[in-house]
N, C-alpha and C positions, 0 to 999 in steps of 0.2 A: 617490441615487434610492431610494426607500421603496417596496415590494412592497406592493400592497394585496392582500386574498385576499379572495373574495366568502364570503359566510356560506355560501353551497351547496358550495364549494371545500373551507373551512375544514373543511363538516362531514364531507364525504369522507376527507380526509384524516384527524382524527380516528377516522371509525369502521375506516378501514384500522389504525392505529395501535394501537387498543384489541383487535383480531382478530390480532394477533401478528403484523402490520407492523412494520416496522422506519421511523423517520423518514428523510427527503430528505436532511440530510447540507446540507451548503452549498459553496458555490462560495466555497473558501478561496484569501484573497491567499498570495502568495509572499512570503516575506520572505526573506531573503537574509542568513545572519547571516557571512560571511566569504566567503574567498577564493572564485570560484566552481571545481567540481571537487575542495574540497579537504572544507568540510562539506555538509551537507545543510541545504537550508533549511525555515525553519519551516512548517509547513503545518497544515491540518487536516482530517484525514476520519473516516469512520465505517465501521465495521467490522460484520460482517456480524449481529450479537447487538443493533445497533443504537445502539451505543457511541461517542460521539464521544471521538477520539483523537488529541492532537496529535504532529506529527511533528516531530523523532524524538524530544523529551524524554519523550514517554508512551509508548513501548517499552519495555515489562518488561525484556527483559536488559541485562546489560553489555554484551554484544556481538550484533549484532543483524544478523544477513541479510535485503536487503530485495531482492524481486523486483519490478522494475517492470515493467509490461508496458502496453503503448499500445491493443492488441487484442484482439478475442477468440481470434484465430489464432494468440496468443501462449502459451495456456493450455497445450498439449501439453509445450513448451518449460519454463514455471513446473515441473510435475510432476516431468520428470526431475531437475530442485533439488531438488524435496519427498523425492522416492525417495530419492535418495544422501546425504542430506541427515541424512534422520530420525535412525540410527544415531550423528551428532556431536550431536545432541539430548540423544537421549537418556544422553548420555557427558558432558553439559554442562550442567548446570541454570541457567546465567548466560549460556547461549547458546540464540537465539529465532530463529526465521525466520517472513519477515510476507510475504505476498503484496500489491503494493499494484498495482491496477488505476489507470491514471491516464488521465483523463477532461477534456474540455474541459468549460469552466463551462457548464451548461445552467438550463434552468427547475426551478422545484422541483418541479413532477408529473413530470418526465422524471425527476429525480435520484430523485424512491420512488419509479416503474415499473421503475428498473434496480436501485436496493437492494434491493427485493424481487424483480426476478426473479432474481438472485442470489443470495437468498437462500434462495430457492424450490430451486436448481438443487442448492443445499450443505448437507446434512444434518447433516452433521457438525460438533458444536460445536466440536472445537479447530481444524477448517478455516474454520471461521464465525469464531473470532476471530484468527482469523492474519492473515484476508483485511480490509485496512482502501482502501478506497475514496477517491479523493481526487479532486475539482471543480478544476480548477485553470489558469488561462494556460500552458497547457503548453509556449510557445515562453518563456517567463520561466524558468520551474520547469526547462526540459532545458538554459537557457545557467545555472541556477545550480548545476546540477551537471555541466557539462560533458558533456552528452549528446547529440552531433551527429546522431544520426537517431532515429528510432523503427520503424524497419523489425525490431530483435529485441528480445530482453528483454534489459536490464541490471541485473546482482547489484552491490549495494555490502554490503561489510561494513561495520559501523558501532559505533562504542562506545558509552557511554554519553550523551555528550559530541553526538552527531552530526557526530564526524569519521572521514572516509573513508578507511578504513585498507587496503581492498582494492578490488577492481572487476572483472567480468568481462562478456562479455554471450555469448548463447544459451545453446544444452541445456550440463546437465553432462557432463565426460567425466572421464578417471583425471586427468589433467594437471590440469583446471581445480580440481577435489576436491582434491588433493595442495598445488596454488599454496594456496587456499582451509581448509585445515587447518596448513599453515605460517603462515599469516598468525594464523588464531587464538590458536595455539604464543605468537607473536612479540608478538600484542596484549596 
């Protein structure tokens, strides 16, 4: 099925664009490159500087923390990761952590109304590019990674590779941090 856009559409969108909009991003399929639970599959989103970025081969680190989160009610939860977090960061330059919001496929004025107001909401560029946004069948996308509900958030470690070397879900606490820096030790 082919998206027509009216030329009044078209130019909206444009002049959002040209004003320090961020583009819609798209409603990326799942591909599913192995076992499911064991890698991540391919996908594609755009990050909040307006960047499209496939997942997980275009993950700057080797080893890569991805928060996924189904809602907005989940942001409080992503943070306490960011907090505890930042410190193995900054102790790691080949270690990254990506915020990924994940989103049922919508239209493309819906997808830049919510890039941008998220974008709007996040000032800060290395939170703007951590944060990558992903369009996706999210009942596909949560059995290829083995993800029985969306009720919290779920951390995966990830190598370079996009295989699952760790997994947790909710806020961070000492336990989860400790499992979660053993694992990096081990990667």
């Amino acid at each position: 099925m082919q998206l027509i856009i009216s030329p009044v559409v078209g130019s909206v969108l444009g002049a959002l664009t040209l004003t320090g909009c961020i583009p819609a991003g798209i409603n990326s399929p799942v591909q599913s490159s192995g076992v499911a639970g064991v890698n991540f599959p391919d996908v594609v989103g755009i990050d909040l500087e307006g960047k499209e970025i496939s997942l997980p081969t275009g993950l700057a680190g080797r080893r890569n923390l991805v928060a996924i989160a189904f809602e907005r009610k989940h942001q409080p939860v992503v943070d306490t990761w960011i907090n505890r977090v930042e410190p193995l960061l900054a102790q790691d330059p080949e270690f990254r952590l990506y915020e990924v919001p994940t989103i049922y496929e919508c239209s493309t004025l819906f997808r830049l109304w919510l890039n941008n107001g998220m974008r709007a909401g996040i000032t800060d560029q290395v939170a703007r590019r951590r944060t990558v946004t992903i369009y996706v069948d999210r009942e596909q996308f949560n059995a290829a990674l083995s993800i029985p509900d969306t009720s919290d958030v779920h951390l995966l470690l990830l190598n370079a590779e996009g295989l699952i070397a760790w997994r947790s879900t909710g806020a961070a606490n000492d336990e989860k941090l400790a499992a979660l820096s053993q694992a990096l030790v081990s990667g």
